[in-house]
C-alpha positions in Angstrom: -9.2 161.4 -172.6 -9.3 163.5 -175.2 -7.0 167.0 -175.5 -6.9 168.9 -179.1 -4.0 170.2 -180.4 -3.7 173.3 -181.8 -0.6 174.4 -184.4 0.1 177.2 -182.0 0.0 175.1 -179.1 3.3 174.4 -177.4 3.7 170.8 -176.1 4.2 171.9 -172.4 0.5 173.8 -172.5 -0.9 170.3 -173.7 0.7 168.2 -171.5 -0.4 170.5 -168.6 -3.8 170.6 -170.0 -3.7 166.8 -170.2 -2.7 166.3 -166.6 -5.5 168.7 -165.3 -7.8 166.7 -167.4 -7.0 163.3 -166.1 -6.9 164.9 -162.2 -10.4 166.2 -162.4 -12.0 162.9 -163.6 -10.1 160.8 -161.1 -8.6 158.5 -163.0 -5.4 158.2 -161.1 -7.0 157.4 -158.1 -8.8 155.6 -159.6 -5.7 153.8 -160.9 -3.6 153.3 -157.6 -7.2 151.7 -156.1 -7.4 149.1 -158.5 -3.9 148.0 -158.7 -3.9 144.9 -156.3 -7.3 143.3 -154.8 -8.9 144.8 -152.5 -11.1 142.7 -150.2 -15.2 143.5 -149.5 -14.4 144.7 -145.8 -11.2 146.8 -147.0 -13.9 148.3 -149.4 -16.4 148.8 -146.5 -13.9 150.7 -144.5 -12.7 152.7 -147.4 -16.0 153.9 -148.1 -17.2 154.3 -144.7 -14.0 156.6 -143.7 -14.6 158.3 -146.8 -18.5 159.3 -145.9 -17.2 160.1 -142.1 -14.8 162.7 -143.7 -17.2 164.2 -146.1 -19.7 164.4 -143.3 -17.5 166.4 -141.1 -16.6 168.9 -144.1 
């Protein structure tokens, strides 16, 4: 991830710009998912709850 920096840019605005960034494309998800092994049939019932809930939305 990438955020430019402007000189009249406070640090606050970046940061917050920086967070956004990060929680549109996932990555801490992402993140927490991949910290420990997770076995094939943990990874078929993730994704099978997951398409049950977007199916019902």
């Amino acid at each position: 991830m990438e955020v430019t920096l402007n000189e009249t840019d406070r640090l606050e605005v970046v940061l917050k710009r920086f967070r956004r960034d990060v929680t549109k494309a996932g990555l801490f998800q992402d993140m927490k998912r991949k910290r420990f092994y997770e076995s094939p049939a943990v990874q078929r019932r993730r994704k099978s709850k997951a398409a049950r809930r977007r199916k019902r939305i």
